[in-house]
Each structure stands twice: as C-alpha cells, then as structure tokens.
C-alpha positions as CSV (number, residue, x, y, z in Angstrom):
1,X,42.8,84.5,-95.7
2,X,43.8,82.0,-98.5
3,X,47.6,81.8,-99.4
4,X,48.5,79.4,-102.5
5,X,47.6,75.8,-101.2
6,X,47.6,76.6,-97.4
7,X,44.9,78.4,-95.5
8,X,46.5,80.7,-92.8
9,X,44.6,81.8,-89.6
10,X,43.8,85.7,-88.8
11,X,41.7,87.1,-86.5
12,X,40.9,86.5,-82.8
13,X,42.6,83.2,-82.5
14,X,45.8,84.7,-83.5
15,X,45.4,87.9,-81.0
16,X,45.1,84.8,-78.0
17,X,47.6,83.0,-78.6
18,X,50.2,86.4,-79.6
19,X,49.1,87.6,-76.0
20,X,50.0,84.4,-74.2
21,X,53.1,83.9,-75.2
22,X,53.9,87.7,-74.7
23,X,52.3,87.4,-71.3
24,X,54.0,84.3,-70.5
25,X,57.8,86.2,-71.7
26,X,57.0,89.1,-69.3
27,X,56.6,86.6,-66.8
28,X,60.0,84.3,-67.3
29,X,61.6,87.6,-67.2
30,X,60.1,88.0,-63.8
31,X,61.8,84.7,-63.0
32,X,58.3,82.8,-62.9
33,X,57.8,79.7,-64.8
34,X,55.5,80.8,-67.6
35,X,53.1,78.6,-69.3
36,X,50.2,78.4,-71.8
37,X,46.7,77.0,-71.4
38,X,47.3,73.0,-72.5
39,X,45.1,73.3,-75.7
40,X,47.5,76.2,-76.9
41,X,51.0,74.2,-76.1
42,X,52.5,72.9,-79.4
43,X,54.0,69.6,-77.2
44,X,51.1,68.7,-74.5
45,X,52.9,65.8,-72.6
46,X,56.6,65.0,-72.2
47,X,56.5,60.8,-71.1
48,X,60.4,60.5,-70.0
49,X,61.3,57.1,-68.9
50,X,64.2,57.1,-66.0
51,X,65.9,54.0,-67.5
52,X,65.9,52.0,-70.6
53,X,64.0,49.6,-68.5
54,X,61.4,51.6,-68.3
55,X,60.5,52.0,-71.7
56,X,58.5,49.4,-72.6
57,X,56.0,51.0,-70.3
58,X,56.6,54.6,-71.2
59,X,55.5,53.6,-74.9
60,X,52.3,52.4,-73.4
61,X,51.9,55.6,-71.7
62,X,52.8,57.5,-74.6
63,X,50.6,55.7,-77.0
64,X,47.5,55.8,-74.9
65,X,48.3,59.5,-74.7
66,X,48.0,60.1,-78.2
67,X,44.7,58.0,-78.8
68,X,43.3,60.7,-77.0
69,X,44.6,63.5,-79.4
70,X,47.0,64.6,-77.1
71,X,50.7,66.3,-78.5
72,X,52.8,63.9,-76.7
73,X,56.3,62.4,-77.0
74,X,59.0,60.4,-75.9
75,X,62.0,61.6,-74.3
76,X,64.3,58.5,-74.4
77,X,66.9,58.1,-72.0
78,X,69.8,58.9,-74.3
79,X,70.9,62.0,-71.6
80,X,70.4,62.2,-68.0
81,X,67.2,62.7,-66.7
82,X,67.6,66.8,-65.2
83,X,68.7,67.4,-69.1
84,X,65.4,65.8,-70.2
85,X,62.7,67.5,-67.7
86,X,64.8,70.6,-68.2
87,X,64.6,70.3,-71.8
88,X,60.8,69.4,-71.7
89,X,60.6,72.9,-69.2
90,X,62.4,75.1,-71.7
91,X,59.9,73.9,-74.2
92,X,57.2,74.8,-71.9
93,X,55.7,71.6,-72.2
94,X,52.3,71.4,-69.8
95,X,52.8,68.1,-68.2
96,X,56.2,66.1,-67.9
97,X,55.1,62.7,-66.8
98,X,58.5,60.8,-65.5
99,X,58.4,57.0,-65.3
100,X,60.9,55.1,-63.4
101,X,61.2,51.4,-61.8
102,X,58.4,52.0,-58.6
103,X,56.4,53.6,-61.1
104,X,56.7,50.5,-63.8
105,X,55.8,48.2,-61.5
106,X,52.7,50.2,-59.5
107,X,51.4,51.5,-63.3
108,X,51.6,54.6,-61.5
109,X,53.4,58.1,-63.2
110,X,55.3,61.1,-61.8
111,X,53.4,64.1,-62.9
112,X,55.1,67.4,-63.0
113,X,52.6,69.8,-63.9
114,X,54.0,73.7,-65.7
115,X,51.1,75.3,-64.0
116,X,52.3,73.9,-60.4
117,X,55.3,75.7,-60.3
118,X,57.7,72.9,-58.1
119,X,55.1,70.3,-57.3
120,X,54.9,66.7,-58.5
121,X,53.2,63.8,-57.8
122,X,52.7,60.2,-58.3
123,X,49.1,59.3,-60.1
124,X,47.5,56.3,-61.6
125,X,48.0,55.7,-65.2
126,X,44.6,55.8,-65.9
127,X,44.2,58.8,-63.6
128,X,46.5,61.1,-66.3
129,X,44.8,59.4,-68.9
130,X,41.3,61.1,-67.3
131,X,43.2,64.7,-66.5
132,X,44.5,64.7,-70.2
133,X,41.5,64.2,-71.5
134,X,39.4,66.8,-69.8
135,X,41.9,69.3,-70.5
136,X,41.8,68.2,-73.6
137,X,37.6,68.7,-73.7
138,X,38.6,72.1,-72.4
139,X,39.9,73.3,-75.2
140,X,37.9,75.8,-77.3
141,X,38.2,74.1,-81.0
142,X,36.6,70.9,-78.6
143,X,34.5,72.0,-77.0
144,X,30.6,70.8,-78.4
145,X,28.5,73.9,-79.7
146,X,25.0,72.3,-80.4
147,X,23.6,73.7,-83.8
148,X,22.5,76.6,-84.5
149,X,17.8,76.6,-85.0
C-alpha cells in the first residue's frame, strides 16, 4: 500500500511483529522479562561504558557494532550505571554490553543478554562482534534466498 511519498507495510510482516509485542506485554504482566527476536528490536545493542574512562573504548565497540548493521548506541555515563541498564531494559533492548576498567584493559565486554533473564557474562570483543553478526544473518529480510529458475 502506497501513501503520498512513503510506502507503508501490510500484510504478514505486520501480523509478526503486532503478535510479539502483544505476546511479549502478556508476559511483563506475568512479571517475566519479555523480549523480541533481535532482528525485530528497534535498538539491537545498548554499549554503556561504566566510567568516562571507558569511553574511548566503548566507541570502538559501538562503531564496530554498527559496521555490521547492527541498531546500536551509546549510553554515556551522564547517570549512574543501574539507571542506564535499566533504561536499556525498559527499552527492551536485546543485548546490553557494559564496559568498565577490567574490561578496557582485557578488550573483553559484559554481556547481558534480554533472552537470559539474570545472566551476564564477560566475552571477547570480537566474540560479540561474531554473536551480533549471526543474529544478525538470522534475520528474515537477511537471510540469502537464491533465485528463483
């Protein structure tokens, strides 16, 4: 369906992602942390540096993350760092990926995945990197259909 300039999509795409997020509200109202699949999540990656010292390397993080095609940002640390991964949960943001000084200096990341309800851990930079982009391969609009004989 064509509106003015814009192009607007109707039809089964819309009917997914309408039953996700009404799947994932009837389970926050059971009190567990709902989520969507990654491609489907407007913000893909939260990077939230502990300290302004930490930064420098979250940017390189960050940028890396979007030369893949990943939705990621930056959560500077302008508020304390429960506001921030709080902030990034209420926003059901897949992955929050906390950097602080041991993580700096081992190029190393705190993961906190939204589909491992309470779980983080600490993974190579370039190990995110690889998980990102195979989630990112995942995704239906991504995925390679060879053509059609």
């Amino acid at each position: 369906m064509v509106r003015g300039n814009g192009f607007t999509c109707v039809g089964p795409l819309r009917h997914v992602a309408s039953a996700a997020v009404d799947a994932g509200l009837r389970l926050a109202e059971k009190g567990v942390t709902p989520s969507l699949p990654f491609w489907m999540a407007p913000l893909q990656v939260a990077v939230v540096p502990v300290k302004e010292q930490q930064v420098q390397y979250a940017e390189e993080l960050l940028s890396e993350l979007l030369s893949l095609g990943a939705r990621a940002y930056l959560d500077p640390p302008t508020r304390s760092l429960g506001a921030r991964i709080r902030a990034a949960g209420r926003a059901w943001v897949p992955i929050i990926a906390v950097v602080g000084e041991r993580e700096a200096s081992t190029r190393t990341v705190s993961v906190r995945r939204r589909w491992r309800q309470g779980e983080q851990e600490v993974v190579g930079f370039d190990d995110l990197l690889t998980e990102v982009r195979q989630l990112l391969a995942s995704s239906p609009g991504r995925r390679f259909r060879p053509p059609a004989e």
